[in-house]
N, C-alpha and C positions, 0 to 999 in steps of 0.2 A: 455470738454463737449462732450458727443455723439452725434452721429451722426445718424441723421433723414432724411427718403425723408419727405421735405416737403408739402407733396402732399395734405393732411389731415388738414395742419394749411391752407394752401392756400385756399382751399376748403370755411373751415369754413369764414378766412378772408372776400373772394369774397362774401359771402351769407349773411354776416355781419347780423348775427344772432345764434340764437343756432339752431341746426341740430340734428333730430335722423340719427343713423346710417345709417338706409338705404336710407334717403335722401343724405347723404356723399358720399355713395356706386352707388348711381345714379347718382350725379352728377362725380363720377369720373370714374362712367361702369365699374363697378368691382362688383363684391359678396360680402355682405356683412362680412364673416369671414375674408374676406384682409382685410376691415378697422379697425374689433375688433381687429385682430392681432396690426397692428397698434397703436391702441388707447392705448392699456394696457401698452404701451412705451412709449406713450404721457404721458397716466396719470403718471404715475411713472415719470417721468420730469419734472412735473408739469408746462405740457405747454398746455394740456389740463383737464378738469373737467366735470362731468356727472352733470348734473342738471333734476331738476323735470319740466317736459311738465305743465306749468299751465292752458295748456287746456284739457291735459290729467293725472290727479295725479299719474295713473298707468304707464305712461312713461317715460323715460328719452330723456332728448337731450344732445349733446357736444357740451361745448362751450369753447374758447381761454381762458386761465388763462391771466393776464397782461404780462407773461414770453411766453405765447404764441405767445401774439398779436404782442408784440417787435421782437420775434424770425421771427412771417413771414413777419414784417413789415420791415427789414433788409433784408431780402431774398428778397422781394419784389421789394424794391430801390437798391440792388446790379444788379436785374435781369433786370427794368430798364433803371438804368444805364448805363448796358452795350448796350442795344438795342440802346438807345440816342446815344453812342457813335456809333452804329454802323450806323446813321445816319447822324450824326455830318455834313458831306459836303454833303446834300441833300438841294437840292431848297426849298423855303419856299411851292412851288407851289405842288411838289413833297411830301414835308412830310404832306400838309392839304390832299394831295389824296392818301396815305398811309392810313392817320388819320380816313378817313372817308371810305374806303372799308374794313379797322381794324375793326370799330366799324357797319359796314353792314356783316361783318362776324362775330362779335358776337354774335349779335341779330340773325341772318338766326341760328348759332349754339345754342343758346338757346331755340329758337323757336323747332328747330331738337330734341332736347333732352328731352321738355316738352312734345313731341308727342310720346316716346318711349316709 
């Protein structure tokens, strides 16, 4: 099989919905010709697909094929994984305050990147 940065499946994964390109492009702060580059390697591996905006006929979005969703849903639980393991001997006390200034640095970053 080729080889993909996943960056593109991830993307769509996290937003767990269909995406036009430049919301892709947004959410990974790049130009949108990186993502179409991209994409037309996706599509061609059929690990992603263009679909019609049903609230726009005249747009399309991309969304995960099921060979998509698998591919980054394996990248996802390898990637994980390996974090879990790199925790493995941490205090219960220590990984719930990991847990939770993780998930106050996600939200501060998506909050960042709504305002950009």
């Amino acid at each position: 099989m080729e080889s993909f940065d996943p960056t593109v499946l991830i993307t769509l994964r996290m937003a767990d919905r269909p995406l036009r390109v430049g919301e892709i492009a947004t959410r990974m702060q790049v130009v949108g010709p990186h993502v179409t580059r991209h994409l037309h390697d996706l599509e061609r591996a059929d690990l992603v697909r263009r679909v019609t905006d049903p609230d726009d006929q005249r747009a399309r979005l991309v969304e995960l094929t099921e060979k998509g969703a698998d591919a980054s849903g394996r990248y996802l639980e390898a990637l994980l994984g390996w974090f879990a393991e790199a925790i493995a001997d941490w205090s219960e006390e220590d990984k719930t305050a990991f847990g939770r200034l993780l998930s106050r640095f996600v939200d501060d970053l998506q909050a960042h990147l709504v305002r950009d």
